[in-house]
C-alpha positions in Angstrom: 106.6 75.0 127.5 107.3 73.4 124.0 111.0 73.9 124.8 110.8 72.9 128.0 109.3 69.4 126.8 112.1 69.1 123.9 114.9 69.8 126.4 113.5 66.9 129.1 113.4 64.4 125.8 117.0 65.2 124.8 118.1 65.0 128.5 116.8 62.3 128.8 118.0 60.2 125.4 121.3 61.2 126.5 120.9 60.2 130.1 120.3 56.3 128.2 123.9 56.1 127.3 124.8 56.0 131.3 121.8 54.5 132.8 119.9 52.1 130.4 116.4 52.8 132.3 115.8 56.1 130.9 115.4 54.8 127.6 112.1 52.8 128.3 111.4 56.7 130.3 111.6 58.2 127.3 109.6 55.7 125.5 106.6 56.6 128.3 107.7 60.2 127.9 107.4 60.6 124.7 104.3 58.8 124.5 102.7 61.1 126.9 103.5 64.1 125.1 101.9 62.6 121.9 98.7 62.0 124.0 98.7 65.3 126.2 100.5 67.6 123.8 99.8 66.6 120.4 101.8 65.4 117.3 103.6 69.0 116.7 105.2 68.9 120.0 106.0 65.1 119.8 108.0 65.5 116.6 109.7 68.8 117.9 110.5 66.1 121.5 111.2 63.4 118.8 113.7 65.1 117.1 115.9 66.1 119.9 115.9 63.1 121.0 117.4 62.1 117.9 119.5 64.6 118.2 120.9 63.4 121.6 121.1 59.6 120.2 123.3 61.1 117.2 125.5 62.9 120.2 126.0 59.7 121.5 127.0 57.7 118.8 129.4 60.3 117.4 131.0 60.5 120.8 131.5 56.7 120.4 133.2 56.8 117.2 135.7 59.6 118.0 136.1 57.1 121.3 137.5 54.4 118.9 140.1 57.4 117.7 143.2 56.6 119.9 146.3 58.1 118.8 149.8 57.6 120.0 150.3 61.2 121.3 147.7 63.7 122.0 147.2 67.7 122.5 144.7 69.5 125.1 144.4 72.1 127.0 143.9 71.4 130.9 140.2 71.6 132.2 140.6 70.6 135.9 143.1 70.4 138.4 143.9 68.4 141.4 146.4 67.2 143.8 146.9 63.7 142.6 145.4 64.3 139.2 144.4 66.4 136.5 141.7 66.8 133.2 143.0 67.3 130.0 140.5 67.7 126.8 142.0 66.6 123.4 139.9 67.1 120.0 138.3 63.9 120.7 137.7 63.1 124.5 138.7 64.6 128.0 141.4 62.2 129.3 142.2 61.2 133.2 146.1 61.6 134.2 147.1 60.4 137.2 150.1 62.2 138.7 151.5 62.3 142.5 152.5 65.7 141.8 152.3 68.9 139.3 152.1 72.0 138.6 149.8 72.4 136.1 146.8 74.8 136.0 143.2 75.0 134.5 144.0 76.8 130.9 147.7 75.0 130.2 148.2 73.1 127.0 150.1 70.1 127.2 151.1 67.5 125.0 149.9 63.8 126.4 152.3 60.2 125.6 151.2 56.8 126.9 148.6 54.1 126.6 145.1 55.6 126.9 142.8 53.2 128.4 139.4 53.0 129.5 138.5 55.4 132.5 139.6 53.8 136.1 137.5 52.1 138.2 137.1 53.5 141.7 140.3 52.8 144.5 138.1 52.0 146.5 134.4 50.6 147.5 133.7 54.0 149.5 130.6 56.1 149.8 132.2 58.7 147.2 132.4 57.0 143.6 135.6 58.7 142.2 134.6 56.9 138.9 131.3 58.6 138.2 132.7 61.9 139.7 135.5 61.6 136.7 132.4 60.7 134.3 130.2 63.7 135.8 133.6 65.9 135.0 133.0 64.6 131.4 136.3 62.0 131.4 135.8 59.1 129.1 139.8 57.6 129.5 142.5 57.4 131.5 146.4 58.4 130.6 148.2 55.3 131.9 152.3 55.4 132.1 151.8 59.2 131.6 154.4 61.5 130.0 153.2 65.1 129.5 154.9 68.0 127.8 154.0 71.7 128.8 153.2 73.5 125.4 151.4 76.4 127.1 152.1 77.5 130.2 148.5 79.6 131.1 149.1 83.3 132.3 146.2 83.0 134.7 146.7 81.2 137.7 144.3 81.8 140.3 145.3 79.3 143.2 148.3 81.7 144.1 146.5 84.9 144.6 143.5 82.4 146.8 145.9 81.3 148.6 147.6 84.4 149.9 143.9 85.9 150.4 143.5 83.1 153.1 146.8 83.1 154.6 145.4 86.4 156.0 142.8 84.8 158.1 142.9 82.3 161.3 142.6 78.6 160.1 139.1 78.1 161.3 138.3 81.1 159.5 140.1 80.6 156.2 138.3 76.8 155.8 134.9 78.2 155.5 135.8 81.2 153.6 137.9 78.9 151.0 134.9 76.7 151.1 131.9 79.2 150.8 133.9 81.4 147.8 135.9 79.1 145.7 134.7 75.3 147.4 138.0 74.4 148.3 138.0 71.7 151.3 140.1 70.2 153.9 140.8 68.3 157.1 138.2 70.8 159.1 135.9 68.7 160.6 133.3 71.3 159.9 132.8 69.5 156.8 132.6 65.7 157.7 129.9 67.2 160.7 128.1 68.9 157.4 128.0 66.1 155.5 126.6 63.7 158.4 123.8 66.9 158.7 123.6 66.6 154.8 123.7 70.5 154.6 127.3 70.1 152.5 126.0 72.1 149.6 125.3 74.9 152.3 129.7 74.7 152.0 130.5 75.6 148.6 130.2 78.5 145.9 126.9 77.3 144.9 124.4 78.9 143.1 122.3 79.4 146.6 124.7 82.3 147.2 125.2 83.7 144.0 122.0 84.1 143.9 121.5 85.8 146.9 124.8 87.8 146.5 123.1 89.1 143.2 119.7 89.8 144.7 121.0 91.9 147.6 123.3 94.0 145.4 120.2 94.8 143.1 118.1 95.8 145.9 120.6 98.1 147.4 121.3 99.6 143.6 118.0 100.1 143.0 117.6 103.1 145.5 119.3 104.8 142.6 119.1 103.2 139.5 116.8 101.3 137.7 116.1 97.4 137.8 118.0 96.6 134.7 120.9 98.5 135.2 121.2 97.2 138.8 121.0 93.4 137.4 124.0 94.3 135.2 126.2 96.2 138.1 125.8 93.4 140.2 126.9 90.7 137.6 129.7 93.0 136.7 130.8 93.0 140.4 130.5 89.3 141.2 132.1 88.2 137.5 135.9 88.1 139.1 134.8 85.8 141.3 133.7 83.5 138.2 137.5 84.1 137.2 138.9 82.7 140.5 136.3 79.5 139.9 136.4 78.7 136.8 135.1 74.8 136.4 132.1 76.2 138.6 128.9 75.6 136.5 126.8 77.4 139.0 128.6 80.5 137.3 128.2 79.5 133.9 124.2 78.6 134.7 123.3 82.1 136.6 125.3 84.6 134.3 123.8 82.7 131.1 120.3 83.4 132.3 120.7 86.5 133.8 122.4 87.9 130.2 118.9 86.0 128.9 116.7 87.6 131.1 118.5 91.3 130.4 118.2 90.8 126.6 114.5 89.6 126.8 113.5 92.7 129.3 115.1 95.2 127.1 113.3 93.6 124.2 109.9 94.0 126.3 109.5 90.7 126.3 108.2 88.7 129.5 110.2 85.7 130.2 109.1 82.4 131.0 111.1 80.9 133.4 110.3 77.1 131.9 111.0 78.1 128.6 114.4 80.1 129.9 115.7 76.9 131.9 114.8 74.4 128.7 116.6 76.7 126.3 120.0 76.4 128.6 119.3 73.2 129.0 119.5 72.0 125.3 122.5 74.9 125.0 124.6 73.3 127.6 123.8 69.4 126.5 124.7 70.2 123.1 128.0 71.5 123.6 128.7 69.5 126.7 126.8 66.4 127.4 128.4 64.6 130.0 127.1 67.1 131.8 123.6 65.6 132.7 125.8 63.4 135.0 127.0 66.7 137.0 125.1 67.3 140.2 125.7 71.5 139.8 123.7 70.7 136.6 120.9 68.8 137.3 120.7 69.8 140.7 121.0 73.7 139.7 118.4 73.6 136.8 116.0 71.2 138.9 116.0 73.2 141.8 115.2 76.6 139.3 112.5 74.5 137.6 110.8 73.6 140.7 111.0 76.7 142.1 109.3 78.1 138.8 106.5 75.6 138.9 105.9 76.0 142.5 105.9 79.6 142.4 102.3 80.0 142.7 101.2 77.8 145.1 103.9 79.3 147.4 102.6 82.7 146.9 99.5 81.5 148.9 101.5 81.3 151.7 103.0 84.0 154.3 107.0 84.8 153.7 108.0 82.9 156.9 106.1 79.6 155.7 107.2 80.7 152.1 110.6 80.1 153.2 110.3 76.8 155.5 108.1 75.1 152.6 110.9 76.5 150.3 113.5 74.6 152.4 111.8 71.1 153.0 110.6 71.3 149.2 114.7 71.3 148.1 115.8 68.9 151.4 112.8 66.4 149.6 114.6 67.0 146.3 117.9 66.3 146.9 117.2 64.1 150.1 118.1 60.6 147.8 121.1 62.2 146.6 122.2 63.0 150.2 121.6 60.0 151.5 123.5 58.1 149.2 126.4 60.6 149.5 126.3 60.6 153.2 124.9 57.0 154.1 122.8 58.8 156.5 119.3 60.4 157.1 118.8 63.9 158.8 115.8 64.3 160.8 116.2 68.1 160.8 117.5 68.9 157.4 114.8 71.6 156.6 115.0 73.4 159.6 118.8 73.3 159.7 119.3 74.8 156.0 116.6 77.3 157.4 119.2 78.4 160.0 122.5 77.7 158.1 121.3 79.5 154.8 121.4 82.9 156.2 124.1 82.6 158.2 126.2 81.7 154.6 124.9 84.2 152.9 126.3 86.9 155.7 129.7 85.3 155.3 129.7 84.8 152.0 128.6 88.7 151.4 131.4 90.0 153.6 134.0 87.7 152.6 133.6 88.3 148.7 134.0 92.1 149.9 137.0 91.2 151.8 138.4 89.3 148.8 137.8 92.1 146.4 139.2 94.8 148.5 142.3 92.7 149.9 141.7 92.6 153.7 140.1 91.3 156.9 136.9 92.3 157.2 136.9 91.3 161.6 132.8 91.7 161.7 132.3 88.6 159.8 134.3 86.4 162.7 130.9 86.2 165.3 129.3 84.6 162.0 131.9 82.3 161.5 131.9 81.2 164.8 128.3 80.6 164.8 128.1 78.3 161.7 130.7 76.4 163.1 129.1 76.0 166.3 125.8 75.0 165.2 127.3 72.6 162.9 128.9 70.8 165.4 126.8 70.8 168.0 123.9 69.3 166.1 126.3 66.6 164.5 126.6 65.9 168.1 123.4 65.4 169.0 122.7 62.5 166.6 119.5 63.8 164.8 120.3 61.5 162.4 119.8 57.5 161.3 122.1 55.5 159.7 120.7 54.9 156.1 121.5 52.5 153.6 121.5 53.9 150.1 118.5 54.0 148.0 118.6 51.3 145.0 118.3 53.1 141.6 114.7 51.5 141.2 113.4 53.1 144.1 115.2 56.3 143.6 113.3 56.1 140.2 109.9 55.6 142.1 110.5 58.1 144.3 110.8 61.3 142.3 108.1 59.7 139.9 105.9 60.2 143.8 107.4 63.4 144.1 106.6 64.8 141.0 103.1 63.7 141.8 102.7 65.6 145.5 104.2 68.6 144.3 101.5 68.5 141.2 98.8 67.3 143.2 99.9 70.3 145.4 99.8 72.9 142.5 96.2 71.7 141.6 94.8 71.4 144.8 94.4 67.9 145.3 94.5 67.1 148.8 93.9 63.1 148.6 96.3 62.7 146.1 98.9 65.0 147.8 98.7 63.1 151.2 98.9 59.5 149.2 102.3 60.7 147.9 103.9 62.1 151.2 102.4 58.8 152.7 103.9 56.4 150.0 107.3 58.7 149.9 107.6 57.9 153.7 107.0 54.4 153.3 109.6 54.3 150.7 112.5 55.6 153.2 110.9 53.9 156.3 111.0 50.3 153.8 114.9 51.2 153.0 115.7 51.2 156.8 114.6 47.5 156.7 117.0 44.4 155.9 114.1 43.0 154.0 116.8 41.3 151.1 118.6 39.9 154.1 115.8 37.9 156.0 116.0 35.3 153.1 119.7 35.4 151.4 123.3 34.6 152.0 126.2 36.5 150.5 129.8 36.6 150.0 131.7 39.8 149.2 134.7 40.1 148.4 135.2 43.8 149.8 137.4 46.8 147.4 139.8 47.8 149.6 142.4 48.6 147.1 145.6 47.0 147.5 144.4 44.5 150.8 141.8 41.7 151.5 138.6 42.0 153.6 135.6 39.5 152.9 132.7 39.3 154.3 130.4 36.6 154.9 126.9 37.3 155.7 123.9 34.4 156.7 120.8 36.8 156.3 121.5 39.7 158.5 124.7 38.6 160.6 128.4 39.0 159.3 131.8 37.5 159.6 134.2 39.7 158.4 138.2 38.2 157.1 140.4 40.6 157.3 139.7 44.6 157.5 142.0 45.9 154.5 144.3 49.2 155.9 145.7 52.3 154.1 148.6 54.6 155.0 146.4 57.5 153.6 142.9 57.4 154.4 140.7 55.2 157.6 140.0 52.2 155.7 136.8 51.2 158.6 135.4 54.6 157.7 135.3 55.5 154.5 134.5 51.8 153.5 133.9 48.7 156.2 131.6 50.4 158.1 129.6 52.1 155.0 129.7 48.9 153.5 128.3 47.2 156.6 125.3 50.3 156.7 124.8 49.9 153.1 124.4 46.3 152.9 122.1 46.7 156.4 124.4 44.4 158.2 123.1 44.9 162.1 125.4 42.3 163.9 129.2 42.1 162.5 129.4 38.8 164.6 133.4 38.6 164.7 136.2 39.7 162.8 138.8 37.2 161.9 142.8 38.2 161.0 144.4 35.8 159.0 147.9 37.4 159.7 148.9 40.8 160.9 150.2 42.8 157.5 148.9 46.4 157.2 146.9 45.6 154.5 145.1 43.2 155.9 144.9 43.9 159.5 145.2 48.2 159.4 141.1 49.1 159.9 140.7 46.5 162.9 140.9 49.3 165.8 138.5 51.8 164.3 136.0 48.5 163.7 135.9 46.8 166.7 135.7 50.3 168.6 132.3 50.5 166.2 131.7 46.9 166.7 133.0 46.2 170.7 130.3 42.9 170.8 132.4 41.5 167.5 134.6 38.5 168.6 138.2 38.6 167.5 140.1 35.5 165.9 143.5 35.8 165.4 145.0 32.3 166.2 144.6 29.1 164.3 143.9 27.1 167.9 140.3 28.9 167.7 139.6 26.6 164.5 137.0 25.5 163.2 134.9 28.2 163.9 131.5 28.0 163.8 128.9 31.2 163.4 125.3 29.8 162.9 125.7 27.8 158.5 129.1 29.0 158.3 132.1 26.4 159.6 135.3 27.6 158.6 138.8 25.4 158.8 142.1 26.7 158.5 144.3 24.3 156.2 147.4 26.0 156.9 149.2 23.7 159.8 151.9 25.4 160.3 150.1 28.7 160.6 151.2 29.1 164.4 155.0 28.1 163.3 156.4 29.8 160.1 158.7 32.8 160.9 157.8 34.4 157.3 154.7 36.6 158.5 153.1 36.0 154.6 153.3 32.5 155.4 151.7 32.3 159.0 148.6 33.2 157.5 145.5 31.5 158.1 144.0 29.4 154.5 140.2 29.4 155.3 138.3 26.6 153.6 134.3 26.8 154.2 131.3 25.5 152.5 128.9 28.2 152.1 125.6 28.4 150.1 126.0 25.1 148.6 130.0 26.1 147.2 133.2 25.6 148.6 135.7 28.7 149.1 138.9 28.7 149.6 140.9 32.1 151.0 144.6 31.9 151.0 145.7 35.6 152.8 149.1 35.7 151.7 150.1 32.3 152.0 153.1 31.5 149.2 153.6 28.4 147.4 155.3 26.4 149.9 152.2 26.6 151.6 150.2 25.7 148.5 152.8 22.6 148.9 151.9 22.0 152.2 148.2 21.8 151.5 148.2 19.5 148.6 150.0 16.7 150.3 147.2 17.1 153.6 144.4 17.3 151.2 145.0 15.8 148.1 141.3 15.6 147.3 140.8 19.0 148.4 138.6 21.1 145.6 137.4 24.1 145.3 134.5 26.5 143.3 135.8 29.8 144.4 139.6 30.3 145.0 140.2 34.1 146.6 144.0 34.0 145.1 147.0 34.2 147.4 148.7 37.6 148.1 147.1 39.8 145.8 148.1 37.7 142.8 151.9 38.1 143.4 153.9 34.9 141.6 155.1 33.9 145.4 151.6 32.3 145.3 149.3 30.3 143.0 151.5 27.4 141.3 150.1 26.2 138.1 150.5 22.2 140.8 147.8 23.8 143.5 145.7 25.4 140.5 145.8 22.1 138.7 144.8 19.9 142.1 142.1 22.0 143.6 140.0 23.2 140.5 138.9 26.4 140.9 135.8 27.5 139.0 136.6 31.1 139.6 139.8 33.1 140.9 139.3 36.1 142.7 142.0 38.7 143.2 141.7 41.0 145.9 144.5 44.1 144.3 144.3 47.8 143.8 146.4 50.6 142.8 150.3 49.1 143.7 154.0 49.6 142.6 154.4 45.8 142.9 153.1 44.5 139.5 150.3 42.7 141.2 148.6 40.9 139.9 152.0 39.2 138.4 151.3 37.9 134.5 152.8 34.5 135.6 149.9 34.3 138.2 147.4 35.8 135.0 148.9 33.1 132.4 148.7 29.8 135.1 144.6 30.7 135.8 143.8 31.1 131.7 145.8 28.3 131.5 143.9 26.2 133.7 139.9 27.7 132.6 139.8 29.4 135.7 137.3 32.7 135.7 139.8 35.7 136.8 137.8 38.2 138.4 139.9 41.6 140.1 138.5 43.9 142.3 140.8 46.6 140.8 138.3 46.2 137.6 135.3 45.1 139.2 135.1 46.8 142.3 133.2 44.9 144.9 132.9 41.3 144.2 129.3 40.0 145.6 127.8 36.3 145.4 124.5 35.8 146.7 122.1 32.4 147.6 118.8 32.4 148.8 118.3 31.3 152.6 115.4 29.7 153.3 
């Protein structure tokens, strides 16, 4: 137990230097070991958490260390990017193609900057999933230089072994053994189920793969030495995955447990998991921000605590309260992933789970031994099939994601029903499960939109689409549009679920470029009551506080497309906004000499912040308190320094939602 306590204090001094909160946790922590455990535990909690304050702040020093070439050995691959770690930080390179694998040493030139923000505003945060990798900085203008070229290169021996089977097959073998994924819509139908974890090598079926091999050793040999067969027989798969922590986490405590029985020790499972938890955090912290991590060791630690009260129980409900215990646990993290709620989560993992450990089983074997194994195909075929069938049946609510406040409160209440369970306490127990429910039911409700207005100026990468939204209705300019992904579904339509946006009232197009006009048949086939404005005869257009008037007269006359755009002026929660599409300067023209008192609060900047837009003369004549520019990743030099230099000039607030992200004002609405 003690090092169970002194790993949770240096996780959690560590977790401070991402999420500020957990600081004043591990003030209340702390403070409740000192009164529960005694002073000789709170100095031995005390001093790790010194110890993870001291990681910190040296990993902050070597930060400010930023030479002019670099050397590291790569740590993870991708298609578009890769990891490199140096002596003093793991670096982001971007690259549109390579051929680098995990294990090659490379020398790294350009300008090393802080880590990207995300492309996009989408339900998947490739920011934090770089930070959760343990990247602290991206390689901009990149220009690597293979040193090392790595012997080992495991994609071209997995991807002969699943050229061998039929495509359907081959995407939930790749999946299940080395988590690979692709356009298979078995895994957009998991995700909406929120059994996606149920689709990777995790630690689920290793473990399984490791208790069944013992079990059938053990007819002949003893405990021990099955333990050790089977980890022998499952370790090339480790080489074929190796950035998998699941691997790293099972064969370190396995090796523990080995060692401790041979010593005649008994091991305590607490103990075990708090000793690999300081191991791990010491010589890697970034990964407390890894969801194999935290999600691994929680999911052992509960399981440790509840073993007993599960052991009062027959094997069948051993299993189902096994299942909704974990769906509980990792429900937040689901629903923030996935945007969505799944009524039959626990009984679904009951069905799915076996099923993956059947295919997983037989297609390790198959892998090993180099061939087809046919049997496994009926299995295949059946966790396909029950995949899609109940992603078809809609057992599931759209949810907007939990805040970070109430995800605190609500493993704080689930940490008090699975106690209160343990002990015995009935009242208690059923006061958590009642206030956990409340909790989700309350985050189904637009409570924050029944009294507030809001502007958002929405990350679409390199495109415009703002919303406007009076309390719980929404006007959406432009939808944004990408050659490479759906724009309306991985972000307008999360964004309208997260915000809790019921009625998308209309959808106006301020001219028809890509970028600005791409998502609008996915949205108004999710949205067919919206109402669609397109021409500059339908203004002003009214939608309950919200007037909006297009300034740009000759709108319905220019030949150049950039120029026919619509200029929206409004005045909305007591400021005046001004949105200029892609309007250029001769339009800027236009509008000074029809409204040369014309001012503005909030200008969203013309064309992405290209210098055909935003003359120092229309800067100067309408004021603007603040800038925004809509821009993302591009190969046109947007925003333009010309466009950069005229708004410092002029005291205007620059904000970009290639830095920021989403841009969001909000009012109160009374």
């Amino acid at each position: 137990m003690k090092v169970f306590l002194a790993a949770l204090a240096l996780a959690f001094s560590i977790l401070g230097a991402y999420e500020w909160p957990f600081y004043f946790i591990l003030v209340g922590y702390l403070s409740f070991v000192y009164y529960r455990h005694g002073k000789q535990i709170f100095k031995q909690c005390l001093t790790f958490t010194l110890i993870g304050l001291s990681i910190i702040g040296v990993n902050y020093l070597l930060s400010l260390y930023i030479p002019s070439s670099q050397i590291g050995f790569v740590t993870k691959v991708s298609d578009n990017y890769f990891l490199v770690r140096t002596l003093t930080r793991t670096i982001h390179v971007r690259a549109s193609s390579h051929t680098y694998a995990i294990g090659d040493i490379l020398r790294l030139d350009g300008e090393v900057s802080a880590l990207q923000g995300d492309y996009i505003d989408s339900k998947f945060s490739f920011h934090n999933y770089l930070l959760s990798q343990g990247a602290s900085a991206t390689l901009n203008n990149p220009f690597t230089t293979l040193i090392y070229k790595a012997k080992w290169r495991p994609s071209t021996y997995i991807n002969d072994f699943l050229s061998k089977w039929p495509s359907h097959s081959a995407s939930v073998i790749g999946s299940l053994l080395f988590s690979l994924r692709d356009d298979s819509s078995i895994f957009a139908n998991s995700s909406t189920l929120g059994v996606m974890f149920l689709l990777s090598a995790s630690g689920v079926y290793l473990t399984s793969f490791i208790k069944i091999l013992e079990r059938m050793l053990s007819i002949k040999y003893s405990n021990q030495t099955s333990r050790i067969i089977a980890l022998v027989i499952l370790f090339p798969l480790w080489l074929f995955n190796p950035s998998k922590f699941a691997f790293y986490r099972i064969y370190s405590k396995n090796i523990v447990r080995i060692i401790q029985n041979k010593r005649g020790f008994p091991v305590d499972e607490l103990s075990l998991n708090g000793s690999l938890i300081i191991a791990f955090l010491l010589l890697k912290p970034s990964l407390i921000l890894n969801s194999a991590f935290y999600l691994g060791f929680g999911i052992s630690i509960l399981m440790a605590f509840m073993q007993g009260t599960l052991r009062r129980y027959g094997k069948i409900k051993q299993k189902l309260y096994t299942s909704l215990l974990i769906y509980v646990l990792i429900l937040p993290l689901n629903i923030n992933a996935t945007y969505k709620l799944s009524l039959f989560g626990p009984l679904i993992q009951f069905i799915l789970r076996p099923l993956g450990v059947i295919i997983f089983t037989f297609a390790y074997i198959s892998f090993l031994l180099n061939f087809v194994f046919s049997p496994i195909y009926p299995f295949i075929w059946a966790i396909n099939w029950i995949i899609t069938t109940l992603s078809q049946l809609d057992f599931y609510l759209d949810f907007a994601p939990l805040p970070k406040l109430i995800m605190y409160i609500y493993y704080s209440l689930y940490l008090v029903v699975i106690y209160s369970w343990e002990i015995k306490l009935l009242p208690l127990q059923n006061n958590g499960v009642f206030a956990l429910a409340s909790i989700l039911l309350l985050n189904l409700l637009p409570v924050r939109n029944t009294f507030t207005e809001a502007v958002y100026f929405i990350n679409v990468g390199q495109g415009d689409a703002i919303l406007f939204r009076s309390k719980d209705v929404g006007v959406l300019i432009d939808t944004g549009g990408s050659k490479y992904f759906d724009i309306s579904e991985e972000v307008i339509l999360p964004f309208l679920i997260k915000h809790k946006i019921n009625y998308l009232h209309s959808v106006i197009i301020t001219h028809n470029d890509f970028d600005h006009s791409g998502a609008l048949p996915n949205i108004l086939r999710a949205n067919p009551n919206s109402k669609l404005i397109t021409s500059s005869g339908d203004f002003p257009y009214t939608v309950g506080d919200l007037t909006l008037y297009n300034l740009n007269n000759q709108s319905a006359l220019s030949l150049d497309n950039n120029d026919s755009s619509l200029v929206l002026y409004c005045e909305f929660m007591n400021k005046r906004w001004l949105l200029m599409g892609d309007a250029s300067i001769k339009v800027e023209e236009e509008i000074i000499k029809s409204y040369p008192t014309l001012s503005v609060d909030y200008l969203k900047v013309g064309h992405h912040g290209s210098n055909t837009s935003t003359s120092s003369e229309f800067i100067n004549q309408i004021k603007p308190k603040e800038a925004i520019i809509s821009v993302g990743l591009n190969y046109y030099g947007h925003p333009h320094q010309e466009v950069i230099n005229t708004l410092i000039d002029a005291n205007v607030k620059i904000r970009r939602t290639d830095i920021e992200s989403t841009i969001a004002y909000y009012s109160f609405a009374l």
